[in-house]
C-alpha positions in Angstrom: 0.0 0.0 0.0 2.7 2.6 0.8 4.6 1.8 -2.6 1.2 2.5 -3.9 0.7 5.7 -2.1 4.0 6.8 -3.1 3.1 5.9 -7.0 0.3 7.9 -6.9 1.7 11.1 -5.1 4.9 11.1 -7.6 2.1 10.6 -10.9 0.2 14.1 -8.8 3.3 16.1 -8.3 4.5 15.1 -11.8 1.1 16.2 -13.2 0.8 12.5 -14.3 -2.2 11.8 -17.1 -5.5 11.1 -16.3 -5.2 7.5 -17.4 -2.0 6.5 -15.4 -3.7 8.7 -12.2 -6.8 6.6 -13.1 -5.3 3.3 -13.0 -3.4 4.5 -9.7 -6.8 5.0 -8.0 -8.4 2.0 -9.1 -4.8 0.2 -7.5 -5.4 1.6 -4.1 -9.3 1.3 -3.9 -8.5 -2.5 -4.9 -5.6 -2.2 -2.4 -8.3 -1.2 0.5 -10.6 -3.4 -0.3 -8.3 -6.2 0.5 -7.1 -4.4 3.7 -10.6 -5.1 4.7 -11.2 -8.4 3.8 -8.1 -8.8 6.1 -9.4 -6.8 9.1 -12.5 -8.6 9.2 -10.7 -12.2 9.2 -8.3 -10.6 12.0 -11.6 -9.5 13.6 -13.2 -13.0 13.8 -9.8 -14.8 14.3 -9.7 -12.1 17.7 -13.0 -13.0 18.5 -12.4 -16.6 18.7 -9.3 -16.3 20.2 -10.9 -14.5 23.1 -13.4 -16.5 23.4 -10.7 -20.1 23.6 -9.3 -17.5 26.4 -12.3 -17.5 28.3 -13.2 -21.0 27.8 -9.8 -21.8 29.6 -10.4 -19.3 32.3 -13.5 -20.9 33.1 -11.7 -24.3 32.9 -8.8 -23.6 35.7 -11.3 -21.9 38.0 -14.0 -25.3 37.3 -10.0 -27.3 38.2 -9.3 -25.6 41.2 -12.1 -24.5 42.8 -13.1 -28.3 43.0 -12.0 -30.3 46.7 -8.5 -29.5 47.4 -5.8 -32.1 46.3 -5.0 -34.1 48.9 -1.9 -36.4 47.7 -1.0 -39.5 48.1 -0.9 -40.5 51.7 2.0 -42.9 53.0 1.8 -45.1 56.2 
């Protein structure tokens, strides 16, 4: 994206042509789009991983809050 960005400010402060500004534009909308197909997988995979967090949190606390250990007990 930033070798895009910087593509597209060189074509403006050259006074690039429409069609190669056009093409530029079309680059970094496509490039944003995909930057947001990524957030929203990085948003579901954060979702589930705090969600596997909880589930584990739950899981120690159901472990220890049981009887306490008591060992093996010699004679």
């Amino acid at each position: 994206m930033r070798d895009s960005l910087k593509k597209f400010t060189g074509l403006i402060d050259e006074g690039g042509d429409p069609e190669a500004l056009s093409l530029a534009v079309t680059e970094m909308e496509g490039i944003q789009s995909e930057q947001e197909g990524y957030i929203e997988v990085l948003e579901r995979e954060k979702a589930l991983l705090l969600h596997k967090i909880q589930e584990l949190g739950s899981e120690i606390i159901r472990t220890t809050s049981g009887p306490p250990f008591q060992g093996r007990r010699t004679s």
